[in-house]
C-alpha positions in Angstrom: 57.1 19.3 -64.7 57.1 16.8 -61.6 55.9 19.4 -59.5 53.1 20.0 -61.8 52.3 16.3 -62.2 52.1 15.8 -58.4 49.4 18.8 -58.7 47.3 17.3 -61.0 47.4 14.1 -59.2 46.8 15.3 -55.6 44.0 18.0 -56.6 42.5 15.6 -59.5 42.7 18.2 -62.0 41.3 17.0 -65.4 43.9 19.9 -67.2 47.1 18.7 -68.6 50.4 18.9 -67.2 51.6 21.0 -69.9 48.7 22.9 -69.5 49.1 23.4 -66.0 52.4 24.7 -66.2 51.9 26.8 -69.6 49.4 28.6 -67.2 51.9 29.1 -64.1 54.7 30.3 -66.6 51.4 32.9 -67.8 50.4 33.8 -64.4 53.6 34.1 -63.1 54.8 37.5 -65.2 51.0 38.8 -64.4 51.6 38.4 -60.8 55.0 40.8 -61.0 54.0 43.9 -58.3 54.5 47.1 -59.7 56.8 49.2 -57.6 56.4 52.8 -57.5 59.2 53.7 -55.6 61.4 50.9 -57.5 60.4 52.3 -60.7 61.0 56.1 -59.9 64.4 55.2 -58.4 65.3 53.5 -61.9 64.2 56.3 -63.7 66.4 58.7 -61.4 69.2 57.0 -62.3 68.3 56.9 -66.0 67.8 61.0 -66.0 71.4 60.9 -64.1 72.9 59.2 -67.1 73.0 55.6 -66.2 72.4 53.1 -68.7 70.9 50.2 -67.1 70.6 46.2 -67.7 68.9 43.3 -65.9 70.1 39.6 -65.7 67.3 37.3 -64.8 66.9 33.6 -65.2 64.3 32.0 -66.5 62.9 31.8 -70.6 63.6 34.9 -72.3 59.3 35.7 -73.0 58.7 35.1 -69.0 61.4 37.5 -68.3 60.3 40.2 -70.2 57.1 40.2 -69.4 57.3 40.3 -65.9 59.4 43.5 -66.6 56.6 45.1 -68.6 54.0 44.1 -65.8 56.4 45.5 -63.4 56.4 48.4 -65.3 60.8 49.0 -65.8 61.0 47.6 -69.2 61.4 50.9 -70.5 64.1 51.4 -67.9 66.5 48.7 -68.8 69.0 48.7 -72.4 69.6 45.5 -72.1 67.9 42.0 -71.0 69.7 39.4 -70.9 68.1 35.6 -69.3 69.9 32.6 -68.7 67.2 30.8 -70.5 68.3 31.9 -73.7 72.0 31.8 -73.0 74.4 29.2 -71.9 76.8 31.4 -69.5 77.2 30.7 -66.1 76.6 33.8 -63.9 79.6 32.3 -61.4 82.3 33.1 -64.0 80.8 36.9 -64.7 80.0 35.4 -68.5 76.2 37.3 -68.3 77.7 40.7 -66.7 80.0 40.9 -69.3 77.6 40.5 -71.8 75.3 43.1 -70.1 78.9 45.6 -69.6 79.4 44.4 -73.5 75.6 45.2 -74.5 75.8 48.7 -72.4 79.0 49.9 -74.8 80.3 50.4 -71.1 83.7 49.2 -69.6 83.8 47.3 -66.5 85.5 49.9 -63.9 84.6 51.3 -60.5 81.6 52.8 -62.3 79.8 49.8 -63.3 77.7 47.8 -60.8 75.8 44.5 -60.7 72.8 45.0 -58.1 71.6 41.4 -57.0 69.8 40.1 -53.9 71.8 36.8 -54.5 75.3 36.5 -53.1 76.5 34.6 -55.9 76.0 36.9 -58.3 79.0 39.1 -56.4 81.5 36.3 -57.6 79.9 36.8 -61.2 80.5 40.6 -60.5 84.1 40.9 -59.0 85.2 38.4 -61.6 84.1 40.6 -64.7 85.2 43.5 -63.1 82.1 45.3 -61.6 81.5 46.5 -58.4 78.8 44.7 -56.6 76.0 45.7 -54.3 74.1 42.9 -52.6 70.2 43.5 -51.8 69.7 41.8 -48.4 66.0 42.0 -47.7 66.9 41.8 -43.4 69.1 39.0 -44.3 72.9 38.4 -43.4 76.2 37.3 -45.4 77.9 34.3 -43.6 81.3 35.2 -43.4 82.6 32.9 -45.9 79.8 34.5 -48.7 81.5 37.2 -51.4 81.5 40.3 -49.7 79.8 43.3 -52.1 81.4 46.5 -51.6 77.7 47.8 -50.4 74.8 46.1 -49.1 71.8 47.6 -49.3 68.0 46.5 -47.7 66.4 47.4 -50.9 67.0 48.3 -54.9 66.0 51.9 -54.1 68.1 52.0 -51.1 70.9 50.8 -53.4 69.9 53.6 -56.1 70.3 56.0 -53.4 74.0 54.7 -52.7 75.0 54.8 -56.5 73.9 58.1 -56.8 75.9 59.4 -53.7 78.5 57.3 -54.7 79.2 58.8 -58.4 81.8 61.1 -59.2 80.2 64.2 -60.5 
């Protein structure tokens, strides 16, 4: 809320700061792009037989709003946000849950997809494979190497689907 306090102060806005940030939290899930490509992928993959989860920080409402305006919600079988849970993503306490939600067992045929490299010490230690998003970035070579990395999610939709054992 400091950062919204500072707004109000710099731009004299007469609106509270809980009112400032009530509408950012609002504007925020509106302001998800939908993703054509991004959504056909996911539904690919859900026509293959995958079941599919997402992991997201932020409060729970946020979360799943942002994937209705981005238009996956019906995609996923399981949401699970870190503002509604206590786990720490580090330890692979949220992909189990997801694995656990999915009636799935982590194995060589379960994967965390993530454009943060931290969430591939969440995903080796519960098990899963991991595939790292990089957007034109670069791992240092002390980061947690993924077993794939990937420029984008439908690039990495691509790799699952060649990758899976028929």
């Amino acid at each position: 809320l400091e950062y919204f306090t500072l707004l109000r102060g710099r731009y004299g806005l007469d609106r509270s700061v809980d009112e400032l940030h009530a509408d950012y939290r609002r504007r925020l899930a509106e302001l998800v792009p939908h993703r054509p490509e991004v959504t056909a992928a996911l539904t690919d993959m859900k026509d293959s037989g995958w079941a599919l989860g997402a992991i997201t920080s932020g409060e729970p409402a946020t979360q799943i709003r942002k994937l209705h305006t981005a238009q996956l919600d019906h995609l996923v079988d399981t949401v699970i946000t870190t503002g509604a849970s206590d786990l720490c993503e580090p330890r692979g306490d949220l992909m189990r849950k997801a694995v656990e939600d999915l009636d799935a067992v982590p194995d060589t045929e379960v994967w965390m997809v993530s454009d943060r490299a931290t969430d591939v010490v969440g995903a080796h230690t519960a098990g899963l494979g991991a595939i790292w998003i990089s957007r034109g970035r670069t791992l240092a070579p002390d980061d947690p190497q993924p077993e794939s990395v990937c420029e984008t999610v439908v690039e990495a939709a691509r790799w699952l689907a060649a990758s899976r054992p028929m």
